[in-house]
C-alpha positions in Angstrom: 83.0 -25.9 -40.1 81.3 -27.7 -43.0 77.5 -28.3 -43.1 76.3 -31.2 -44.9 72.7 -30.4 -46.9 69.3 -32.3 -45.7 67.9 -34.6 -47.9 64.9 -32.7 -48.5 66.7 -29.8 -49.7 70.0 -30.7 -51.4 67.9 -31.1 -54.5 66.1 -28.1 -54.4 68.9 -26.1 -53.8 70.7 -27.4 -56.5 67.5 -26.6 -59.2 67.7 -23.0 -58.0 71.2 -22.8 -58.4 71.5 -23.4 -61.9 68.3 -21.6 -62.7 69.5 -18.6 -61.3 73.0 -18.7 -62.9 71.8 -17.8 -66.2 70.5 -14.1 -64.6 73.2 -13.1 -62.9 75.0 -13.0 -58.9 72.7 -15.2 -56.6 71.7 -14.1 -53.2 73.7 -16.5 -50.5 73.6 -16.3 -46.4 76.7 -15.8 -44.2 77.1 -16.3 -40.7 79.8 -13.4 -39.5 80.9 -11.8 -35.7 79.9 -9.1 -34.7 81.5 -5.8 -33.7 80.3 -4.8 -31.1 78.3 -6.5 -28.0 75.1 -4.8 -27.4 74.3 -6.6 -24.5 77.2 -5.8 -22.3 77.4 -2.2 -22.4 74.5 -1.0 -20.1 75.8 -3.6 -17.7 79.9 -2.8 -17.9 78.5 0.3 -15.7 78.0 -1.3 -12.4 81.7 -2.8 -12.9 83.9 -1.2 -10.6 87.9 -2.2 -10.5 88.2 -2.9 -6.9 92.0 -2.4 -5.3 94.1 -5.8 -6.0 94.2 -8.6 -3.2 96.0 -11.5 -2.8 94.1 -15.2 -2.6 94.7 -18.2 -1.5 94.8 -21.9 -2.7 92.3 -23.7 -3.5 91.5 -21.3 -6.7 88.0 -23.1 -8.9 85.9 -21.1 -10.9 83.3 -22.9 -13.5 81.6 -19.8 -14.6 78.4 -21.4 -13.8 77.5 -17.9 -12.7 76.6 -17.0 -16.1 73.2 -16.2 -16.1 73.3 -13.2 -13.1 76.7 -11.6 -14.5 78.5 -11.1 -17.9 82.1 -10.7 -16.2 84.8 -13.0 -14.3 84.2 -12.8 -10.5 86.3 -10.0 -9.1 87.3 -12.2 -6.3 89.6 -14.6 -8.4 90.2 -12.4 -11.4 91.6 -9.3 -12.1 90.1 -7.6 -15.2 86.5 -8.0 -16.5 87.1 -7.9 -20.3 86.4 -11.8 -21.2 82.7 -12.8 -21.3 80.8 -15.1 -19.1 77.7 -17.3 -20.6 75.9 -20.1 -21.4 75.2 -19.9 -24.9 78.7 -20.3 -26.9 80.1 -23.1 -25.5 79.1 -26.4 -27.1 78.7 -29.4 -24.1 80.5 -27.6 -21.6 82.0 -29.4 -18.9 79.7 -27.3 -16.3 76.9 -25.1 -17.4 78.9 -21.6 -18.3 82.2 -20.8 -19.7 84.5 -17.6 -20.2 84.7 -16.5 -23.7 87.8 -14.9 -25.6 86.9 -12.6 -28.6 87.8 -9.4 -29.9 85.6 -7.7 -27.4 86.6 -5.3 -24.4 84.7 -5.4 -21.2 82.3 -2.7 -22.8 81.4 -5.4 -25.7 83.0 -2.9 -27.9 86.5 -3.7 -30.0 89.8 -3.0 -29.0 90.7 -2.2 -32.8 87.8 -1.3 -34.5 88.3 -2.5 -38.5 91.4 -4.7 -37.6 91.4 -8.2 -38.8 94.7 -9.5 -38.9 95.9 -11.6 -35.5 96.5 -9.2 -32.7 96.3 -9.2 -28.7 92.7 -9.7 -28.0 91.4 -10.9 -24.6 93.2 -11.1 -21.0 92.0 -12.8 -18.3 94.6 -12.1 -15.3 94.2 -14.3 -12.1 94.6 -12.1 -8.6 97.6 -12.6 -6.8 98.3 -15.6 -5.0 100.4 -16.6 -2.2 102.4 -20.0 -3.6 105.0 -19.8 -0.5 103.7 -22.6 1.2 102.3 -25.2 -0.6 102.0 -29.3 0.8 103.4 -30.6 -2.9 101.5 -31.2 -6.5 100.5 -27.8 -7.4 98.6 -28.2 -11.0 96.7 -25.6 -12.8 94.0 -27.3 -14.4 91.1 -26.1 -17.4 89.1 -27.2 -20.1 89.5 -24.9 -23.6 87.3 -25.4 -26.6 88.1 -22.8 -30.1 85.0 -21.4 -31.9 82.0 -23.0 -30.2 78.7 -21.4 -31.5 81.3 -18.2 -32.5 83.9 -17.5 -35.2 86.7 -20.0 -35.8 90.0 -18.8 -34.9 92.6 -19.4 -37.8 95.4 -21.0 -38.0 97.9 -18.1 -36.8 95.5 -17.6 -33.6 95.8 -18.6 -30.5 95.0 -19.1 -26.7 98.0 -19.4 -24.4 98.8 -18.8 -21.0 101.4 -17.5 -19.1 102.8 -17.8 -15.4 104.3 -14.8 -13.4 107.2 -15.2 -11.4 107.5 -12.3 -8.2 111.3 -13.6 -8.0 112.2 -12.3 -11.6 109.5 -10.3 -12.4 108.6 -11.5 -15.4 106.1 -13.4 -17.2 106.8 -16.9 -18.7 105.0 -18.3 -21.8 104.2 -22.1 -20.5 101.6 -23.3 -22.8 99.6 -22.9 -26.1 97.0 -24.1 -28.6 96.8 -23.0 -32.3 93.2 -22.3 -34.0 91.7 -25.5 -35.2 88.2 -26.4 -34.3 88.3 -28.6 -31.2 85.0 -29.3 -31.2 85.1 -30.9 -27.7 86.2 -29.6 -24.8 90.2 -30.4 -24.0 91.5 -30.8 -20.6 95.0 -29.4 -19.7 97.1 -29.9 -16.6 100.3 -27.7 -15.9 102.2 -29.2 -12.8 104.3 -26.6 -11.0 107.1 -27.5 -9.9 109.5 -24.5 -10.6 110.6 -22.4 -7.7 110.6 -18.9 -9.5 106.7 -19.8 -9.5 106.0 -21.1 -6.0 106.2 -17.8 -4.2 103.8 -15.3 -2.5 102.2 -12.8 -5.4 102.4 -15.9 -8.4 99.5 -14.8 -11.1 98.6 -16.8 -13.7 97.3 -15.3 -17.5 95.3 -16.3 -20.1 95.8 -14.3 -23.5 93.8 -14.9 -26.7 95.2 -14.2 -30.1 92.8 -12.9 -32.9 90.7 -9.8 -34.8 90.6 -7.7 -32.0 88.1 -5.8 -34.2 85.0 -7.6 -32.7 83.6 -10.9 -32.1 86.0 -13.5 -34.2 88.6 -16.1 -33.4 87.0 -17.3 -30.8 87.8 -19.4 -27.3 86.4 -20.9 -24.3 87.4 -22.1 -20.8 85.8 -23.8 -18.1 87.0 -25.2 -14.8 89.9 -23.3 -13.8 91.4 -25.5 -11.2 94.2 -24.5 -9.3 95.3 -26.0 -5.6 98.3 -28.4 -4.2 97.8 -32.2 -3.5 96.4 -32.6 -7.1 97.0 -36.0 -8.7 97.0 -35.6 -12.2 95.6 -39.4 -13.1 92.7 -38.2 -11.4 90.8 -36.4 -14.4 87.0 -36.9 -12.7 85.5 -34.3 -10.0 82.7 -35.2 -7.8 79.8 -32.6 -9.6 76.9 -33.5 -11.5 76.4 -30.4 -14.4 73.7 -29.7 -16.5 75.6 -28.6 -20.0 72.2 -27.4 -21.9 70.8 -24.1 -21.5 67.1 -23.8 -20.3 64.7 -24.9 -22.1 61.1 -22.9 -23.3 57.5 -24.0 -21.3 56.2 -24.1 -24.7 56.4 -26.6 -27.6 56.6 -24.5 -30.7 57.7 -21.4 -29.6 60.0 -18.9 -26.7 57.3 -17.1 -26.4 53.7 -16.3 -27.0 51.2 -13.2 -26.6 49.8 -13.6 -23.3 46.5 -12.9 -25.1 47.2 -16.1 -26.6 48.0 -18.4 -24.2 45.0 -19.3 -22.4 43.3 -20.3 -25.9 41.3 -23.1 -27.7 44.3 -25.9 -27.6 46.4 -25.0 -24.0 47.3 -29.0 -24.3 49.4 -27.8 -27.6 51.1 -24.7 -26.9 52.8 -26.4 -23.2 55.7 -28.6 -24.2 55.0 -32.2 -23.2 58.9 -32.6 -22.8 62.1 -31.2 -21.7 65.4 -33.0 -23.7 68.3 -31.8 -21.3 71.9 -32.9 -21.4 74.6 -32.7 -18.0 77.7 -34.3 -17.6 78.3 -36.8 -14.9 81.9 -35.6 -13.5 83.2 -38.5 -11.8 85.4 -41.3 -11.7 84.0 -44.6 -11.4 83.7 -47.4 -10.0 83.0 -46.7 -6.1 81.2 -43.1 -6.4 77.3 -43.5 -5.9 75.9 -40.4 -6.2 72.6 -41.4 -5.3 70.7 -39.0 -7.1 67.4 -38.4 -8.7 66.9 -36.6 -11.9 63.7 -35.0 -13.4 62.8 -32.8 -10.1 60.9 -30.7 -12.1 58.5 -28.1 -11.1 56.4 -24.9 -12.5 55.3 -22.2 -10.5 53.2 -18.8 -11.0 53.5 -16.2 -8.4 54.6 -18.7 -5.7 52.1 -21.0 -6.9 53.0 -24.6 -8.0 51.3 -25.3 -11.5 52.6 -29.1 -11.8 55.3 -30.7 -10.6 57.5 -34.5 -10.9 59.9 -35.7 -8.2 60.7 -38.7 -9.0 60.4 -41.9 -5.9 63.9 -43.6 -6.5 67.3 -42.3 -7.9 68.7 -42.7 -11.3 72.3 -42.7 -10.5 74.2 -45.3 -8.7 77.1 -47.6 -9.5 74.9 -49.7 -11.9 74.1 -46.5 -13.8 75.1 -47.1 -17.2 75.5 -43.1 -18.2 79.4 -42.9 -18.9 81.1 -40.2 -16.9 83.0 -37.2 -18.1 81.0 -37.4 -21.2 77.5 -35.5 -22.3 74.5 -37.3 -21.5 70.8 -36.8 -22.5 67.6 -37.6 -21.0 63.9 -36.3 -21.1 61.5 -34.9 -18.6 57.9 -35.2 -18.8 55.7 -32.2 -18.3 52.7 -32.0 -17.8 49.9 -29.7 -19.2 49.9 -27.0 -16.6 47.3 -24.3 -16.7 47.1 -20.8 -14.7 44.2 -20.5 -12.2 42.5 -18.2 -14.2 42.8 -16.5 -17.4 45.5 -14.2 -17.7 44.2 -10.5 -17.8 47.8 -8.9 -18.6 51.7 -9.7 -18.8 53.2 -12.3 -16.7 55.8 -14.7 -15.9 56.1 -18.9 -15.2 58.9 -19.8 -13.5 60.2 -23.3 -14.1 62.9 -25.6 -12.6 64.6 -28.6 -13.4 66.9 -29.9 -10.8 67.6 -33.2 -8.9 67.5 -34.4 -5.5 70.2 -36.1 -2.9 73.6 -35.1 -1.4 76.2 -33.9 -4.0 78.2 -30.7 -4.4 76.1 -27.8 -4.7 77.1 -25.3 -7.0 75.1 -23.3 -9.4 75.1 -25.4 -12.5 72.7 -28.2 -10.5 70.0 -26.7 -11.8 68.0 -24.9 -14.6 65.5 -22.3 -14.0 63.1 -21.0 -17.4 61.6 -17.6 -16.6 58.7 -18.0 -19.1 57.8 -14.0 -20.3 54.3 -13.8 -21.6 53.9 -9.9 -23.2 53.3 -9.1 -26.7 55.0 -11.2 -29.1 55.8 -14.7 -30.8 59.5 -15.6 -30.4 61.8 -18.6 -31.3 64.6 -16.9 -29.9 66.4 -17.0 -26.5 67.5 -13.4 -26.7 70.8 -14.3 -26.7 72.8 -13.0 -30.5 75.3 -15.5 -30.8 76.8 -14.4 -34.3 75.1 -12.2 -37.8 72.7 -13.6 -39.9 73.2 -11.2 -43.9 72.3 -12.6 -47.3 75.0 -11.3 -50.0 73.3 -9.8 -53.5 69.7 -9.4 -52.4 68.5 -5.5 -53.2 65.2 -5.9 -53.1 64.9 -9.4 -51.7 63.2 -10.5 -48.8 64.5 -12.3 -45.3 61.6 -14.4 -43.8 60.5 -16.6 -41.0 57.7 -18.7 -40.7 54.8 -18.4 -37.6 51.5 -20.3 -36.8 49.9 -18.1 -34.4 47.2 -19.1 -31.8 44.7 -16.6 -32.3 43.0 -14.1 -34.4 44.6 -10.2 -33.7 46.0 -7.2 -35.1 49.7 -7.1 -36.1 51.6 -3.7 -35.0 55.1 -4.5 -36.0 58.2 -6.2 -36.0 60.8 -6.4 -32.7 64.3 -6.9 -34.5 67.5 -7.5 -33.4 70.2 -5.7 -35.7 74.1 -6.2 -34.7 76.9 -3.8 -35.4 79.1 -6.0 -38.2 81.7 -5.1 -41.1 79.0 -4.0 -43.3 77.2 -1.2 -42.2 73.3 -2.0 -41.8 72.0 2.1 -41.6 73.3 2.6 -45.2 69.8 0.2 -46.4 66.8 0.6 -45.6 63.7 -1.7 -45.3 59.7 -2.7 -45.3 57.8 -5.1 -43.1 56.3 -7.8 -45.8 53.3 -10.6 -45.0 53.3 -13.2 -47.0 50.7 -16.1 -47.6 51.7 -19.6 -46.4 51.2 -21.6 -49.5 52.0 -25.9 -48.4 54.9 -24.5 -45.9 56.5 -22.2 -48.3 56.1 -18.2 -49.1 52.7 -17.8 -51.1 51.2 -14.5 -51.9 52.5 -11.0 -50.8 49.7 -10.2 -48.5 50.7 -6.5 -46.9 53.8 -4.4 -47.5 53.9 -1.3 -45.3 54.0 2.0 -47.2 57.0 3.0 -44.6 60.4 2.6 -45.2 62.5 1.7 -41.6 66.2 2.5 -41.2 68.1 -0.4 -38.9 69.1 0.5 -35.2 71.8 -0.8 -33.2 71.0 -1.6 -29.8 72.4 -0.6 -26.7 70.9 -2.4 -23.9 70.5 -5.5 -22.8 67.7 -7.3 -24.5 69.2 -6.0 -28.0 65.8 -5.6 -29.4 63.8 -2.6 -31.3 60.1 -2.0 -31.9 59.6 -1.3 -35.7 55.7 -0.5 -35.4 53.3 0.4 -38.2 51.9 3.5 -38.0 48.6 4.5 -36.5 45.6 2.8 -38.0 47.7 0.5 -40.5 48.6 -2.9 -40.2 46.8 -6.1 -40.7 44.6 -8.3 -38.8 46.2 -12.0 -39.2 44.3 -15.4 -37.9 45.0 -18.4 -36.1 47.0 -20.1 -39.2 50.2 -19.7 -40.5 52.3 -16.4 -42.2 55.8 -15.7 -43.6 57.0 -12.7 -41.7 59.7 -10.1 -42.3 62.2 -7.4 -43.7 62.4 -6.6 -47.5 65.4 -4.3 -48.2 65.7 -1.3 -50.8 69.4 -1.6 -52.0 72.2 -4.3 -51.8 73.7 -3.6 -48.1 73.5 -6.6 -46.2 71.0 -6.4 -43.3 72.6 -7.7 -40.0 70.2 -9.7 -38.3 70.9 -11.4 -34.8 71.0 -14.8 -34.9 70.9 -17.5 -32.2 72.6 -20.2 -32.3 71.3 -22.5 -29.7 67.1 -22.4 -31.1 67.1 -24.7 -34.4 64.1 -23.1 -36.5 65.7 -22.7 -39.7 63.7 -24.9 -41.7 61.2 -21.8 -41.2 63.5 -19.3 -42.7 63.9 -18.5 -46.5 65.9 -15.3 -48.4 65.7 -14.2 -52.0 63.8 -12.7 -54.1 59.9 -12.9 -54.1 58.9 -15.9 -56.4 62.7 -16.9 -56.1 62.7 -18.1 -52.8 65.5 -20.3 -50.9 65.2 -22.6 -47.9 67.6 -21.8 -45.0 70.4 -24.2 -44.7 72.3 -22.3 -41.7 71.4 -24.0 -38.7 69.7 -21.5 -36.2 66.9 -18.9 -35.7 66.4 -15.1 -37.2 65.9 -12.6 -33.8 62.5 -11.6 -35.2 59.5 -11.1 -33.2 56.0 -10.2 -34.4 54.1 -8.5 -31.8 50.0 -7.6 -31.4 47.2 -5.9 -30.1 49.2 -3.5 -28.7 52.8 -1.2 -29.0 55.4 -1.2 -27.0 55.4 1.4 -24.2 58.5 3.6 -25.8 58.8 2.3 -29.6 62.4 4.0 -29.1 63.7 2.4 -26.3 65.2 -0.9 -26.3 63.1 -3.7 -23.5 65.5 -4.5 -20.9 66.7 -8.1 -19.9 67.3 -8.3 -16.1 69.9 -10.1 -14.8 69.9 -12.2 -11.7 71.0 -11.7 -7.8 74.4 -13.0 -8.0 74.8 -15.0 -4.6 76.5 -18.4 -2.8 75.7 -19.9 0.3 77.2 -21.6 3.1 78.0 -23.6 4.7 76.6 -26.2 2.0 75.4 -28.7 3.2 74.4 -26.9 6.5 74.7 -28.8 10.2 75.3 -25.3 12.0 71.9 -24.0 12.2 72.3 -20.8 10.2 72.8 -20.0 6.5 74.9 -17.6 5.4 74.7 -15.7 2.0 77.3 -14.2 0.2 76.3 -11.5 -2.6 78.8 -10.1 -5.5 78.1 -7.2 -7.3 76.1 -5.4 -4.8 75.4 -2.0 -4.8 75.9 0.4 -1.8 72.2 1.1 -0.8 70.7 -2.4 -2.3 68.8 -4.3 0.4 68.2 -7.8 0.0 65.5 -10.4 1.5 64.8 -14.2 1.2 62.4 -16.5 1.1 62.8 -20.4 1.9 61.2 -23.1 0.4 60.3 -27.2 0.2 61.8 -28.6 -2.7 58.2 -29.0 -4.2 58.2 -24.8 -3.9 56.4 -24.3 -0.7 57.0 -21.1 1.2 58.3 -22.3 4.6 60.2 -18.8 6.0 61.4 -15.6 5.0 62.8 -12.1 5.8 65.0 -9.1 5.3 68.6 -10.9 4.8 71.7 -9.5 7.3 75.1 -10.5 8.3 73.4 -12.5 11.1 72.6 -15.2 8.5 69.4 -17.0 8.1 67.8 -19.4 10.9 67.8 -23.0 10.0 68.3 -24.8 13.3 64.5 -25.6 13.3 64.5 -27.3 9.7 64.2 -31.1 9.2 67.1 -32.4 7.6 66.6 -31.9 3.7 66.7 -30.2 0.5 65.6 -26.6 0.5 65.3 -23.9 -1.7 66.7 -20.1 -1.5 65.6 -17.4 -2.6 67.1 -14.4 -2.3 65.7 -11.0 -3.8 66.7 -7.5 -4.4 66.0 -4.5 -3.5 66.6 -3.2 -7.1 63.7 -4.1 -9.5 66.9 -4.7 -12.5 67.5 -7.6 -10.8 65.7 -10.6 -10.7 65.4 -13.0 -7.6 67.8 -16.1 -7.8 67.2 -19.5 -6.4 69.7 -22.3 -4.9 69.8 -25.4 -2.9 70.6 -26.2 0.3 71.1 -28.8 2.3 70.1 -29.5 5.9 72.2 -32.1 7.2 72.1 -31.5 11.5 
């Protein structure tokens, strides 16, 4: 996809391209896959192939589970090797999509070093009893190519394919070529045939590509299959957040906890969330009735600030266009903790809306705000490689105004298995000067030479600490930060995608510096005063209880909760709550369900926890309508 060059830039770039010429190859930045999936492999452990069973009509998945697992749910699907998230898609049409790649269900390649357009991803529906339908069977979805990924080329593909338990065979019955779509595209196969509507029909979706790692890539969303379907009727009655969550903090992912209760609080909390969602419906004559900008932050069950807004945005006079991506802002206010923070901790905070509508997962977005160690721009999330080309002895660097005066003990980076093979290089930890927002002065170089690691957990990051007694105390102000390499290998950094910071980055040689034009963030986190507890072991990301609820709304006096994914001796409990994030009830959870008979009709919040401390608690809504 072709960039265009800001303004401010385009000329600069263009000086330093012709002085350079004259003394040979110039260093340039590349965006590539990767080869492997870091983040998948510790969890591809707990996925166990459970014996095949046959489903029923209506069949909907939107993948808006994304954020508490990885895979397809085991209850419509059956293999696990596409991946499930929030962060490749661009505007999804509901906050999550499957992704096709190169990758197996262990993020690691089916063909390691192959290239050339091969079988990659399946994504195989369970079987499904088609014997008695009432008429107008349509499989429906939404595909985008690339995304935030690799482009798939011309000679890839995505197509899907129907199986038929009369002939036993599968039948080819649609296909798109690799072109950037940019948007998503809606498809709708009627099904009319008779080989097709029979008990044990599957459906298939098989992608096309490098199945040597992360390339030629795809996405789905919505996969819609039931009978009475009218295909004129392109709307659905849900109301989707498309963004992914957004940071508490204006400048930054995160900060040193150390940090956070300084001098200027009032300019380290954002003052504003800019979300997008979709409105899915068909008008006229659908009044949602909604209100946007229910917003709250809470610490340890304790609500820091909060906005509910008196009267709803949507109704039929709303002038937000349906089916397409809309944006609006929250205001937030300057929270601050009770008291000083005196170690690690965690701000939860939600954006949602209130009134009646379909309640699935993607209606709202929770930020779990980490306070440890470190400065980060990043969400933790590696959507492709960030390597500069001809650069032995060249610096990568990313800018960072810190908040307070401290100790630096090393670099957290992020390096990603590619085609070019990081371990053969190695590499120093440089501070430079911040001279009018460009590299200055080399300020400290560490005597040690680092090799890069690839990760295999989830949070894809390792500590590279200074040793004992070295390092440099830096002050509230601002620092170029990073890597200088000893030979010509190119360094694989993780690079995200969906965190825009690369006006801080520049690559080249020292005195030879150029500005970042790839539109992004480095995975690169300074951390202080302190090292991490095992400088060898990678920090874990946890993942979230995976659970629905039902009925939803509730006029039956009980709640029942459905959990995927759990484990054999995992215990679960819950906790209610007021929409403004007041305890109101809890327990240990049970197949008897959860009391609700005595609640006022309303909107509620459910939080359900595990047993197992690598999982973090989950929240949804739910209605009380008796």
């Amino acid at each position: 996809m072709q960039k265009t060059l800001p303004h401010p830039y385009k000329v600069l770039f263009l000086f330093l391209l012709a002085s350079l010429s004259a003394f040979g190859q110039q260093p340039r930045e590349i965006l590539s896959g990767i080869t492997a999936r870091p983040g998948v492999m510790a969890e591809s452990a707990s996925v166990s192939e459970k014996k095949v069973q046959k489903i029923n009509l209506p069949i909907n998945d939107d993948f808006s589970y994304a954020r508490s697992s990885t895979f397809p749910r085991r209850t419509i699907w059956q293999d696990s090797n596409v991946y499930v998230n929030m962060t490749y898609g661009i505007d999804p049409i509901t906050m999550g999509v499957a992704t096709f790649d190169g990758l197996d269900k262990y993020g690691l390649p089916y063909e390691q070093g192959l290239i050339t357009t091969d079988t990659a991803d399946i994504l195989t529906s369970l079987p499904i009893d088609m014997a008695n339908t009432n008429g107008n069977v349509v499989l429906s979805f939404y595909y985008q190519s690339e995304g935030l990924g690799e482009s798939p080329a011309f000679n890839d593909s995505l197509a899907l394919y129907f199986y038929s338990p009369l002939t036993l065979k599968w039948y080819s019955v649609w296909r798109a070529r690799g072109a950037n779509t940019e948007d998503f595209k809606l498809v709708q196969i009627p099904i009319t045939a008779n080989r097709f509507l029979q008990d044990d029909f599957q459906f298939r979706f098989i992608s096309y590509g490098s199945p040597g790692g992360a390339f030629d890539m795809w996405h789905i969303d919505r996969v819609v299959l039931d009978d009475e379907r009218d295909t004129s009727d392109t709307g659905f009655f849900d109301l989707s957040f498309t963004s992914t969550p957004p940071s508490l903090l204006s400048d930054y992912r995160a900060i040193p906890w150390f940090h956070y209760n300084g001098p200027v609080p009032d300019l380290i909390n954002t003052d504003q969330w800019n979300l997008s969602y979709r409105r899915n419906v068909q008008f006229p004559g659908q009044n949602f009735g909604l209100g946007l900008k229910v917003y709250k932050v809470l610490y340890n069950g304790t609500v820091l600030d909060e906005r509910i807004p008196a009267n709803a945005d949507f109704g039929e006079d709303d002038t937000h266009l349906d089916n397409e991506v809309n944006s609006y802002t929250v205001d937030v206010g300057n929270f601050l903790l009770p008291s000083p923070p005196t170690g690690e901790f965690e701000l939860t905070g939600i954006n949602t809306y209130t009134g009646v509508s379909p309640l699935t997962r993607n209606d709202s977005l929770i930020t779990r705000q980490v306070f440890k160690n470190y400065y980060a721009y990043d969400d933790g999330s590696a959507e492709r490689i960030y390597r500069v080309t001809d650069n032995a002895n060249g610096v990568i660097l990313s800018r960072f105004s810190f908040r307070g005066t401290d100790s630096l003990k090393g670099l957290f980076l992020y390096f990603l298995p590619g085609t070019q093979n990081s371990t053969t290089n190695t590499f120093s930890i440089v501070v430079f000067e911040n001279d009018g927002g460009v590299p200055g002065s080399l300020l400290y170089e560490t005597d040690t030479l680092y090799t890069p690691q690839y990760s295999h957990y989830t949070n894809n990051y390792l500590a590279y600490a200074f040793k004992p007694d070295s390092g440099i105390v830096l002050s509230n102000t601002t620092y170029f930060l990073g890597i200088r390499q000893t030979n010509s290998t190119e360094m694989t950094l993780g690079f995200d995608k969906n965190n825009i910071r690369n006006n801080a980055i520049f690559y080249g040689q020292p005195g030879s510096l150029f500005p970042s034009f790839v539109e992004g963030t480095l995975m690169m986190r300074p951390f202080f005063k302190y090292l991490p507890d095992d400088i060898g072991q990678e920090e874990l990301s946890l993942s979230e209880v995976d659970f629905e609820v039902y009925p939803n709304p509730n006029s039956e006096g009980i709640i029942y909760v459905n959990i995927s994914g759990a484990e054999p001796n995992e215990t679960f409990s819950y906790r209610l709550l007021t929409i403004s994030g007041q305890p109101i009830g809890g327990g240990e959870l049970n197949r008897s369900g959860i009391p609700a008979s005595h609640l006022s009709i309303g909107i509620y919040l459910l939080q359900i926890e595990s047993s197992d401390l690598s999982k973090k608690p989950a929240f949804q809504k739910v209605v009380i309508s008796h």
